[in-house]
C-alpha positions in Angstrom: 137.0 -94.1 -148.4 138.6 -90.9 -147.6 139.6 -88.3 -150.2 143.0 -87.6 -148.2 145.3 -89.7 -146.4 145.8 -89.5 -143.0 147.5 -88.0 -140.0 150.5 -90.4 -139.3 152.9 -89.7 -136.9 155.9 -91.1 -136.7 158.6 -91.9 -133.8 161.9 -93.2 -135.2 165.4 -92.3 -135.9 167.0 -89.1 -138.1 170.0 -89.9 -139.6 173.1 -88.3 -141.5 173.6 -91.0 -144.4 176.8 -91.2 -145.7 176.9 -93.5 -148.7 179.8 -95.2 -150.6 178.8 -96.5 -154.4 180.7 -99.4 -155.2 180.8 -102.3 -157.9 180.6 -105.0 -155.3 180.3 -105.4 -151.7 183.3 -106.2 -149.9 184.0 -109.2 -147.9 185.4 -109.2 -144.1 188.6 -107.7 -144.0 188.9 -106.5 -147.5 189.6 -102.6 -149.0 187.4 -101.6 -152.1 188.2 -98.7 -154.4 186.9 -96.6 -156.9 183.4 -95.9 -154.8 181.5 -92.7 -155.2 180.7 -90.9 -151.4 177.8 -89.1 -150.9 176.2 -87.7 -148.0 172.0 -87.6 -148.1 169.3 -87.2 -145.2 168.6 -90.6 -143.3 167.2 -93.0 -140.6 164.5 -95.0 -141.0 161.9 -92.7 -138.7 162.5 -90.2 -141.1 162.3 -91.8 -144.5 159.3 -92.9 -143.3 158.0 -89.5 -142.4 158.8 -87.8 -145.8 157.8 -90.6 -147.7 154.2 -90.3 -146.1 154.4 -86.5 -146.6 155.2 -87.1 -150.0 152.3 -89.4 -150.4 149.9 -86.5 -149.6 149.7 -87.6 -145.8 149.9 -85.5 -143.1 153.1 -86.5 -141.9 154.9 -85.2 -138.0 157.9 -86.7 -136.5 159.1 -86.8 -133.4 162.7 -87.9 -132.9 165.9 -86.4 -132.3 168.9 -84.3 -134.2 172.3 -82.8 -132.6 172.8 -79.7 -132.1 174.9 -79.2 -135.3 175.0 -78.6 -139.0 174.2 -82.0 -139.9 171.4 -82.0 -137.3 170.2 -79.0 -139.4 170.4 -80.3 -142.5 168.3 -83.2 -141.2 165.5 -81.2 -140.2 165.7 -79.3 -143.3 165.0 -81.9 -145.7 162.0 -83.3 -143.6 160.2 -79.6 -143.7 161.0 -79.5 -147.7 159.2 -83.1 -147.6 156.5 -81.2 -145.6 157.2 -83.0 -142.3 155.9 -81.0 -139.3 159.0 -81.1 -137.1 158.0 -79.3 -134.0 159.0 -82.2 -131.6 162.1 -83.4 -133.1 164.3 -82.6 -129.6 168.0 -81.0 -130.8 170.1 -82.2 -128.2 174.1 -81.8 -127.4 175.0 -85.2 -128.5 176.0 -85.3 -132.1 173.7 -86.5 -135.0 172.9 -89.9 -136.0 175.1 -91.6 -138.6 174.4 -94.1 -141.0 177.6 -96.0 -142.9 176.1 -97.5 -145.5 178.0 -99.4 -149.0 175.8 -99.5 -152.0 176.9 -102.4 -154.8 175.8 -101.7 -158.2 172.6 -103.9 -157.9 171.5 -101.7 -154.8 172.4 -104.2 -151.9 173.9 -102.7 -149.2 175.6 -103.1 -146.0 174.5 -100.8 -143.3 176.2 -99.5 -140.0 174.2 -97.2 -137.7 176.1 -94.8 -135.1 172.8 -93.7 -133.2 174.3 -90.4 -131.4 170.9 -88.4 -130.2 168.8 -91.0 -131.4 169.8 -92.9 -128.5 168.6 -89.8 -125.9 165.1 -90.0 -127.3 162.3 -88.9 -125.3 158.7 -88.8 -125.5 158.8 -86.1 -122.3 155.7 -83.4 -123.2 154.5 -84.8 -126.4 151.2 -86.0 -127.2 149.5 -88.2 -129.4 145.8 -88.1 -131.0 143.8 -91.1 -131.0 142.7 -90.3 -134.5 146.5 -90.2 -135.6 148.3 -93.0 -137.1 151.8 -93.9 -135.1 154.3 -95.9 -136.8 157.8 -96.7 -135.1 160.7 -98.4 -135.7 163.9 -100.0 -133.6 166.5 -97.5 -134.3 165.4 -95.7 -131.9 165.4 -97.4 -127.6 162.5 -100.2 -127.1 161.7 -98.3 -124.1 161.0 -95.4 -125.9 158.7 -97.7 -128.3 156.5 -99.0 -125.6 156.2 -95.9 -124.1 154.5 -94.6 -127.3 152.2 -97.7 -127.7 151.7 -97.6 -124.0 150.8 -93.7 -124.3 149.0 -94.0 -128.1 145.6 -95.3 -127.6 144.5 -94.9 -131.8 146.1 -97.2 -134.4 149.5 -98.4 -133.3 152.2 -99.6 -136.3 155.8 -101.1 -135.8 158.3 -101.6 -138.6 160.3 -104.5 -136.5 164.0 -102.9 -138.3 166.6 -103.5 -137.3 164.9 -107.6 -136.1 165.1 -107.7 -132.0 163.0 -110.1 -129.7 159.7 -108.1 -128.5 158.3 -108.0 -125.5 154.5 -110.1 -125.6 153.1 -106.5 -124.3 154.3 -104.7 -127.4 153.4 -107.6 -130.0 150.0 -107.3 -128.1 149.6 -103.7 -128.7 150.4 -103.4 -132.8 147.6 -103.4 -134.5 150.0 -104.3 -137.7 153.4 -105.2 -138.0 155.7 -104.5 -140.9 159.1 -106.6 -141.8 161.0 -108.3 -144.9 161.4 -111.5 -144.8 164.4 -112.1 -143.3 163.3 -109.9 -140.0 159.9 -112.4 -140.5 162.2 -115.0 -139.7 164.4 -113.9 -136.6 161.5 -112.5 -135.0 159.7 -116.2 -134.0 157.0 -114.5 -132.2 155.5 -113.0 -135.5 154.2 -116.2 -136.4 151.3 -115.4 -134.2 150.4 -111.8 -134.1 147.5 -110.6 -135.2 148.7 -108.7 -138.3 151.9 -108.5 -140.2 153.1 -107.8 -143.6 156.1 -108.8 -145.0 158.2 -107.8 -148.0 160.2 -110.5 -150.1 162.2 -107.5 -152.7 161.3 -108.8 -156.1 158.5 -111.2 -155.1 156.6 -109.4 -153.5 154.6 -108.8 -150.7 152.0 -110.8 -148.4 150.1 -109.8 -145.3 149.7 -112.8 -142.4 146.9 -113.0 -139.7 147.7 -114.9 -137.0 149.9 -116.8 -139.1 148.0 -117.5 -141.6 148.3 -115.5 -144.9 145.3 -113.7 -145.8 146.5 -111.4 -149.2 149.4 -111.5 -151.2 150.5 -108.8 -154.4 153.7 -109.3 -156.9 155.9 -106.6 -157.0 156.5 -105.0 -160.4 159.8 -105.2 -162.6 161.9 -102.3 -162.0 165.6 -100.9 -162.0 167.1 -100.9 -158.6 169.3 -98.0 -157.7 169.5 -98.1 -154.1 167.3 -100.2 -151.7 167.7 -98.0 -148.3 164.9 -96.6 -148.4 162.8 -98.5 -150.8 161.5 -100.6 -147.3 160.8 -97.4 -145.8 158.4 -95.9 -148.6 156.9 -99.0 -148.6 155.8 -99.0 -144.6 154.3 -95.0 -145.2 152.6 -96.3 -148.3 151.2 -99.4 -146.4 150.1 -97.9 -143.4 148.3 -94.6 -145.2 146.6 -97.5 -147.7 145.3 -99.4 -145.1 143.8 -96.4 -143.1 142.5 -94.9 -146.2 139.8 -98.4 -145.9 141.7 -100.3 -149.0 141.3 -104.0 -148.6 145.2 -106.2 -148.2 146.0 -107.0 -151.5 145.3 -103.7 -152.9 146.7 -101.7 -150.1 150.5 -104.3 -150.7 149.7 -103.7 -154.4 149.6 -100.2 -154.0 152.9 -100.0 -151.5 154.7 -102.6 -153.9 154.3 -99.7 -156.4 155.7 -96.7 -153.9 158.4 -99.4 -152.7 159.5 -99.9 -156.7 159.7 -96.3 -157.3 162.0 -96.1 -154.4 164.2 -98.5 -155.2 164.8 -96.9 -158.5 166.2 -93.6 -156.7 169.1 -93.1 -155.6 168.3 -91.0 -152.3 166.9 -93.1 -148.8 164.1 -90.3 -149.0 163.0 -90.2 -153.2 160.6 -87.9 -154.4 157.3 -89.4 -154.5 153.8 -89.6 -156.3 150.9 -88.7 -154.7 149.2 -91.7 -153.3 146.1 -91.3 -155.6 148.6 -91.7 -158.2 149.3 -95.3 -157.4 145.8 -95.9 -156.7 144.9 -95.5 -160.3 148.4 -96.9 -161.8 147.7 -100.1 -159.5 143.9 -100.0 -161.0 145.3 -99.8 -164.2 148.0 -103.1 -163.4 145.2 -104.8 -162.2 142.4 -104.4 -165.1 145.2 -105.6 -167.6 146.3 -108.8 -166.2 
């Protein structure tokens, strides 16, 4: 097993989250008061990225910002995360937006205003076959198969937000990631070749071909804000799994990173190295 993580590069979305703290979600139609606005670096690409930075990984993102303060900002926060950002594009369309309403058990509601995520191109960059690449859908499908198309090492999608998926692309992943609601709008899952899927306080399991091959509970913890509690989870998974761990341990081990997430109140939480939850998961495991 390797001493460090590895190289995972990752093409998704950068995002300007604006997030309203309320006591309850509200219903169609309805105006909520007393919330609490604040403004944080988002998008799934990039919560992704940091969070695999964070882990100790060697973390690059390609994606896209405006050519404006909060496309600034964004790219900011990835370098303090130790993100190497030299092909995220700045382009004249304005930076993606996330609307997001937290309640105070950390559901949310989420609407995503792409901007220059949706101008995404993969024009002059290039991938190493020994580099992890892990996507998402905020970003255009085309844009997704032309990175698996043009990868040719270890290929991840996070299926977020669910979509139908081209055979070609399902064909390609070597693992897919999703919770279990995306698990079940995505019919075609059923039968790819690997796929993990998250189920929030029970859990986690990993499916081949269907059939489900490990499983790991998640631990009790104090939710805060679940954004980017999925997103920790996928960098943790995917840097596990490449590190040799075998599928329970490596869901064990993201379980953990997803937990601490969910506890924070920022989409991109300051994170452990990964050896950290190697040992606390070690720990978990000896005691029960």
């Amino acid at each position: 097993m390797s001493i460090r993580p590895p190289a995972v590069t990752v093409v998704g979305s950068i995002n300007l989250d604006l997030i309203a703290t309320a006591k309850r979600l509200p219903t169609a139609g309805e105006t909520i008061g007393g919330a609490v606005l604040s403004e944080q670096p988002g998008g799934k690409g990039a919560n992704q990225a940091a969070a695999a930075a964070r882990l100790g990984g060697s973390a690059r993102m390609i994606g896209a910002v405006g050519d404006d303060a909060h496309g600034q900002r964004m790219l900011d926060a990835l370098a303090v995360a130790g993100v190497d950002t030299a092909d995220v594009a700045v382009l004249p369309e304005p930076t993606g937006t996330a609307l997001i309403v937290v309640d105070r058990d950390g559901e949310n509601q989420v609407v995503v205003c792409p901007g220059a995520n949706s101008h995404l191109w993969l024009d002059g960059v290039a991938f190493d076959p020994e580099e992890t690449v892990l996507c998402q859908l905020e970003v255009g499908l085309t844009v997704v198969l032309e990175a698996a198309r043009r990868h040719t090492g270890y290929f991840v999608l996070n299926a977020a937000p669910a979509m139908d998926l081209p055979a070609e692309l399902l064909e390609r992943c070597d693992l897919v990631i999703v919770n279990e609601s995306e698990y079940a709008l995505i019919p075609a899952l059923a039968s790819a070749k690997l796929v993990a899927v998250t189920y929030g306080r029970d859990g986690s399991a990993m499916f081949e071909h269907g059939r489900k091959a490990a499983e790991a509970p998640s631990a009790a913890v104090t939710v805060a804000n679940t954004v980017g509690a999925g997103d920790a989870f996928c960098a943790a998974l995917v840097l596990a799994l490449r590190q040799g761990l075998e599928y329970a341990r490596a869901l064990a081990v993201a379980n953990a990173v997803g937990g601490d997430a969910v506890g924070d109140h920022s989409s991109q939480p300051d994170l452990a190295r990964l050896r950290y939850y190697l040992e606390r998961t070690s720990v978990a495991e000896a005691a029960r």
